[in-house]
C-alpha positions in Angstrom: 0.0 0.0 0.0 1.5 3.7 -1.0 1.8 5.5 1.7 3.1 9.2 1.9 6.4 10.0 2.6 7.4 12.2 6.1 9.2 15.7 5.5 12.2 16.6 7.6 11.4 18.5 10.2 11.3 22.8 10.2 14.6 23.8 11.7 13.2 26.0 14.3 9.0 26.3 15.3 7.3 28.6 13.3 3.6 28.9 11.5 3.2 26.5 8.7 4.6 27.8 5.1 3.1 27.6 1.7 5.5 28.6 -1.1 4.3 30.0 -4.4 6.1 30.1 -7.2 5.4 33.0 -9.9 6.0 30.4 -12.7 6.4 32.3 -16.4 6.2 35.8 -15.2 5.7 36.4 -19.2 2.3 34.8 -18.5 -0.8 35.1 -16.1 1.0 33.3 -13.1 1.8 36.4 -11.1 -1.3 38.1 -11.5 -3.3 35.2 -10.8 -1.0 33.9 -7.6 -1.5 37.8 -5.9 -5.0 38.1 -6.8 -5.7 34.6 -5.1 -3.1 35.8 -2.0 -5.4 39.1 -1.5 -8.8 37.0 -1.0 -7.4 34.1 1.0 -5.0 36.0 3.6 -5.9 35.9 7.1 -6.2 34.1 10.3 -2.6 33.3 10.7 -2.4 29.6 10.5 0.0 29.2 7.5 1.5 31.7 5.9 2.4 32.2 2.5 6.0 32.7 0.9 6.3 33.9 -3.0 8.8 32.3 -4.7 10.5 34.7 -7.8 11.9 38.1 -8.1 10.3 40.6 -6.0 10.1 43.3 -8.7 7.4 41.2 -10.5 5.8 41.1 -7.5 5.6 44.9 -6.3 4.8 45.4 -10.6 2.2 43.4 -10.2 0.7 44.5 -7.3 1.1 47.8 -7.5 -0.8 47.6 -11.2 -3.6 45.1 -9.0 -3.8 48.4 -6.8 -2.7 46.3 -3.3 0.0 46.3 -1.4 4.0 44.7 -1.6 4.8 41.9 0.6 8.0 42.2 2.7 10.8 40.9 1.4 12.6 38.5 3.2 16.5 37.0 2.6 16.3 33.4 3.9 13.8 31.2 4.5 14.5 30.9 7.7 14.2 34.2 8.5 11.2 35.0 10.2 8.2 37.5 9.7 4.9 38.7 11.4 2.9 38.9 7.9 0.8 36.6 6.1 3.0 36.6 2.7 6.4 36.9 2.1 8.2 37.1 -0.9 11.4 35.4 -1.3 13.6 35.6 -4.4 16.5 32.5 -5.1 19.6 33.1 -5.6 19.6 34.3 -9.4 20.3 36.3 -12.3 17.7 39.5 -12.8 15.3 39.6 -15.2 15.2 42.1 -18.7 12.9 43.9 -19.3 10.0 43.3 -21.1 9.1 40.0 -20.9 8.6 37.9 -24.1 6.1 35.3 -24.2 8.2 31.9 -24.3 11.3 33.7 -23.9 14.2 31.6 -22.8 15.1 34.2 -19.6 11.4 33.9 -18.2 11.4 30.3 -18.7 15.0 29.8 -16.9 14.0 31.4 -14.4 10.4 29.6 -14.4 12.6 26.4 -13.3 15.0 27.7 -10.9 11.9 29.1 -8.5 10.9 25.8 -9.1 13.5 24.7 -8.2 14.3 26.4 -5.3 10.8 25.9 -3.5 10.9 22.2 -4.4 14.3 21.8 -2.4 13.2 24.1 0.5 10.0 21.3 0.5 12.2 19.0 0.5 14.4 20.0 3.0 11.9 21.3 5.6 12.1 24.7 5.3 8.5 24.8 3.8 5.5 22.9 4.4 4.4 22.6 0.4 4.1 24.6 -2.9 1.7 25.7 -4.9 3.3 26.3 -8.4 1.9 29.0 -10.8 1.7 27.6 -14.6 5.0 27.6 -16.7 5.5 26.8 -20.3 6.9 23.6 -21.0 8.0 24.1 -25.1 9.7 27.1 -23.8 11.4 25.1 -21.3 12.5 22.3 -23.8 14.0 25.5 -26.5 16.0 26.9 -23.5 17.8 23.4 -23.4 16.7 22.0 -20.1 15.0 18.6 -20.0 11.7 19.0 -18.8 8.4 16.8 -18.8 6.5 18.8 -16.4 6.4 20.2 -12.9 5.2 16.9 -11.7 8.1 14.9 -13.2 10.1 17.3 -11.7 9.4 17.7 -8.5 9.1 13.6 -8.4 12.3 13.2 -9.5 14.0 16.0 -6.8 12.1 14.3 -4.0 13.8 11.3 -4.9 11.5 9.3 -7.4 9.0 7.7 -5.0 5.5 7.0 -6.6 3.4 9.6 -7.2 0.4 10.5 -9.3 -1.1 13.5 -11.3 -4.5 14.2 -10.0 -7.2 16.8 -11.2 -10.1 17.7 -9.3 -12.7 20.1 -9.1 -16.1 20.9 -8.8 -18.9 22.4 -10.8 -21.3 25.2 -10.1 -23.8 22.7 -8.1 -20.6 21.4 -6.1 -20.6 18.3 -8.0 -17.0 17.0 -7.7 -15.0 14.6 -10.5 -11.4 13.7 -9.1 -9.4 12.1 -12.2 -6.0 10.3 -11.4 -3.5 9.6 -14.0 -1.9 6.1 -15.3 0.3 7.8 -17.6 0.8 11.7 -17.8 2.6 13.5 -20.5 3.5 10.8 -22.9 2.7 11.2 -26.8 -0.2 9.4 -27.4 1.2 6.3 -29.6 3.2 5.3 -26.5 0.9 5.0 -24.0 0.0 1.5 -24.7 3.5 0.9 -24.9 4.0 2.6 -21.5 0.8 0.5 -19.1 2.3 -1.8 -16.6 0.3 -4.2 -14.8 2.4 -2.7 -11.2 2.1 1.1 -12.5 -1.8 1.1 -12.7 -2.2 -1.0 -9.3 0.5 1.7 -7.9 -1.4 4.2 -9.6 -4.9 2.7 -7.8 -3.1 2.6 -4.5 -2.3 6.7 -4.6 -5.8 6.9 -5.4 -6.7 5.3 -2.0 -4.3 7.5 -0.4 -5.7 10.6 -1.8 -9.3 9.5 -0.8 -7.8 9.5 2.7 -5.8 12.5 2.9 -8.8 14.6 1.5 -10.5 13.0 4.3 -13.2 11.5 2.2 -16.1 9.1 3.5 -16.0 6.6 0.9 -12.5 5.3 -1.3 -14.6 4.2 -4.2 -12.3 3.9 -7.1 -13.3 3.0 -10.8 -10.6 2.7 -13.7 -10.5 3.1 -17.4 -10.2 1.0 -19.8 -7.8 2.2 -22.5 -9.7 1.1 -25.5 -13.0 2.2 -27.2 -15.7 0.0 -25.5 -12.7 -1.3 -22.7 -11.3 -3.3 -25.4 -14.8 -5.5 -26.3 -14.0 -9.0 -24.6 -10.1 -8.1 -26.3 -11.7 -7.9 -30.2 -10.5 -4.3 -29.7 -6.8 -4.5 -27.8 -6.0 -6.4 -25.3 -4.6 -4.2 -22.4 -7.8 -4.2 -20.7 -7.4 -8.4 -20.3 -3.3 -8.2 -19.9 -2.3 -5.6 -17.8 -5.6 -3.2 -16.8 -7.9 -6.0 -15.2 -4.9 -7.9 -12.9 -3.8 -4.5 -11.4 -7.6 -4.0 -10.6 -7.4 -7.6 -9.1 -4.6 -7.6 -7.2 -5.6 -4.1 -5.7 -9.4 -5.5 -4.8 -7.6 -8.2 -3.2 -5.2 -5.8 -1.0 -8.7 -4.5 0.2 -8.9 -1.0 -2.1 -12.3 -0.3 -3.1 -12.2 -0.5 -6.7 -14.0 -2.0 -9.8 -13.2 -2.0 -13.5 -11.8 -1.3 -16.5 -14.5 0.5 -17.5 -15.2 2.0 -20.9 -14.2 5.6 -20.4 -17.3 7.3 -22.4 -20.0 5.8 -20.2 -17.1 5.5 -16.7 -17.1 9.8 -16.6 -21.1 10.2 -16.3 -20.9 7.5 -13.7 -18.4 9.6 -11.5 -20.1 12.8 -12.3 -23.5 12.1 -11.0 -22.1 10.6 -7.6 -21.2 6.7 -7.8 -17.4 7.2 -7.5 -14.8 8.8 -6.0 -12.0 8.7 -8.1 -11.9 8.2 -11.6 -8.5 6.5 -13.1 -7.4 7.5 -16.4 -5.1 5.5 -18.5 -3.9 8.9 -20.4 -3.8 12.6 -20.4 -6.6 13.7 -22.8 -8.9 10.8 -21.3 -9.1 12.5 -17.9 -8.4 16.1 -18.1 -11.0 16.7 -21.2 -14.1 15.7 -18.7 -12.2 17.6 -15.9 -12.0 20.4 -17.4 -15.4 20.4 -19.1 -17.0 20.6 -15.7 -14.5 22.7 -13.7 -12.5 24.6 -15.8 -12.5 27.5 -12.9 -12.5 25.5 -10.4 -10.3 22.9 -10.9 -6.7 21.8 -9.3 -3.9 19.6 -10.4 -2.4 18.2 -7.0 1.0 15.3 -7.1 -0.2 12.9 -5.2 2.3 10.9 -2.8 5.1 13.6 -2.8 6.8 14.1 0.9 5.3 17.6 0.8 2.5 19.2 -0.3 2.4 20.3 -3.9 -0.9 22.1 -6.1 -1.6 24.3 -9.0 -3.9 25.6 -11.0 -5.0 23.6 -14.0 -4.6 26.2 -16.2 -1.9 27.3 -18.5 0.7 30.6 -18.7 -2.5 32.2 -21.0 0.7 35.0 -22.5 -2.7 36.3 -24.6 -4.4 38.1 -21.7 -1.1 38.2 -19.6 -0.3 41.6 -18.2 -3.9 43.0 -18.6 -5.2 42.8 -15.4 -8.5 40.1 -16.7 -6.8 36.7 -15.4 -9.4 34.6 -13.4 -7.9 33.9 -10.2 -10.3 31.0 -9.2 -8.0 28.1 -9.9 -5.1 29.5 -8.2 -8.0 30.2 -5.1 -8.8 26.7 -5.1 -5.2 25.0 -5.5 -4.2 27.8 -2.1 -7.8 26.0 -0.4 -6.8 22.6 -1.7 -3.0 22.7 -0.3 -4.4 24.4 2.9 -6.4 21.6 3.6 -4.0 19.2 3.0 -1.7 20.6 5.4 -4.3 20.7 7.7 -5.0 24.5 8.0 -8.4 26.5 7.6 -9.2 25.8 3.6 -11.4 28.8 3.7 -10.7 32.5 3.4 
């Protein structure tokens, strides 16, 4: 059974800290990270630390019309305020800021970075990362799948899982784990282990219980049209899908499938599931983000440390014009809040 991995301790007691990263400051990711601070500052049970150079920051809020943060030098530096900002060690940023620009995305990845390693090593509680651009990444020649690869791989490799959730406007939720993540399509077949979807069933348990959840009832995907048809239409479903569903039922998980994904999403939606497994990308985040595009979060599960975002992307169109929706940043802040056990509300 996954369980989740212990953080080092804090080196000295102090309030719980959420780091936030400003991601590609070319895109919406500021704006969107201090809009969300502004509403969900308060009651000093965690506070909040913004990860990236504080220029942006005082740019950005002074154009937002609300005040700086302090800056602090360290993170172990303490302070009496609910946010923060803290800037790694780094080269400035020119000015302006292109859109996929190889400084902005550099720079993207060392805040990253930076806030991942302080997770890491105790010095903060979680993250909450503000959307980057991953092509942009790639072109300034750093290898790069995403930020949940990443921060996997700099905790050490242990399983973990990409999971979106949200609600909809009648506070209907659909929680959608990943079997695979950002793999081109033509080798996700190739990619489906028998261990990795009955790992990937396991963090789904886990996440059931860390959300604190009444019910763990987990349904999976089949990767095929129709779950494969009996094996007339692939055979995954019958080789690898359907003993990692077996083996987990028999470990005592609540869980039941491959199911065929059209019929599986409706299923979840109107209340019989919990969690939804998806054996790619597109198959889960499509009905995710049809039903809580606002709303939704992409949280890693099984990481030592807390880690959300937004489910959006860097949106470089509107970027810098004061319009970005804030409501997915809102509820990846609520989301890592609750996980640390703090008040989720404003």
């Amino acid at each position: 059974m996954v369980e989740r991995a212990t953080v080092l301790p804090a080196l000295h007691l102090r309030p719980r800290r959420l780091g936030v990263t400003l991601g590609d400051v070319a895109g919406i990711g500021p704006e969107v990270a201090l809009k969300a601070l502004q509403f969900l500052q308060g009651p000093a049970d965690i506070q909040y630390v913004v990860v990236g150079e504080p220029v942006v920051v005082k740019q950005t809020c002074q154009s937002l019309g609300v005040p700086s943060p302090r800056v602090i030098s360290s993170l172990q530096e303490s302070f009496p305020d609910s946010v923060a900002i803290w800037c790694p060690p780094g080269p400035a940023l020119d000015r302006p800021f292109s859109p996929g620009g190889l400084e902005t995305s550099m720079a993207a990845v060392e805040w990253l970075r930076a806030a991942g390693v302080a997770c890491r090593d105790g010095l903060l509680d979680g993250v909450v990362t503000a959307p980057v651009n991953k092509e942009a990444i790639l072109r300034a020649g750093i290898p790069f799948v995403g930020q949940t690869e990443f921060l996997t791989e700099l905790a050490g490799n242990g399983p973990t899982g990409m999971m979106l959730l949200g609600p909809d406007d009648r506070a209907r939720w659909l929680r959608v784990l990943l079997a695979t993540t950002h793999l081109p399509l033509k080798h996700v077949a190739s990619s489906l282990t028998t261990n990795g979807v009955r790992t990937t069933i396991e963090l789904a348990a886990l996440a059931c219980r860390e959300l604190g959840l009444p019910t763990s009832r987990i349904a999976v995907c089949g990767l095929n049209p129709h779950a494969g048809e009996g094996g007339k239409m692939g055979s995954e479903e019958i080789a690898i899908i359907r003993p990692a569903v077996a083996q987990a039922e028999a470990d005592g998980i609540d869980v039941t499938g491959p199911f065929p994904a059209d019929t599986l999403f409706h299923r979840a939606y109107r209340g019989d599931f919990d969690v939804v497994i998806a054996m790619y990308h597109d198959q889960g985040l499509v009905p995710l983000k049809m039903v809580a595009f606002d709303s939704g979060v992409n949280w890693t599960v099984g990481l030592p440390f807390v880690r959300t975002s937004p489910d959006h992307g860097t949106a470089y169109d509107i970027a810098g014009k004061g319009v970005a929706n804030p409501s997915s940043m809102m509820a990846a802040l609520r989301l890592a809040r609750q996980l640390l056990g703090g008040n989720a509300g404003s």
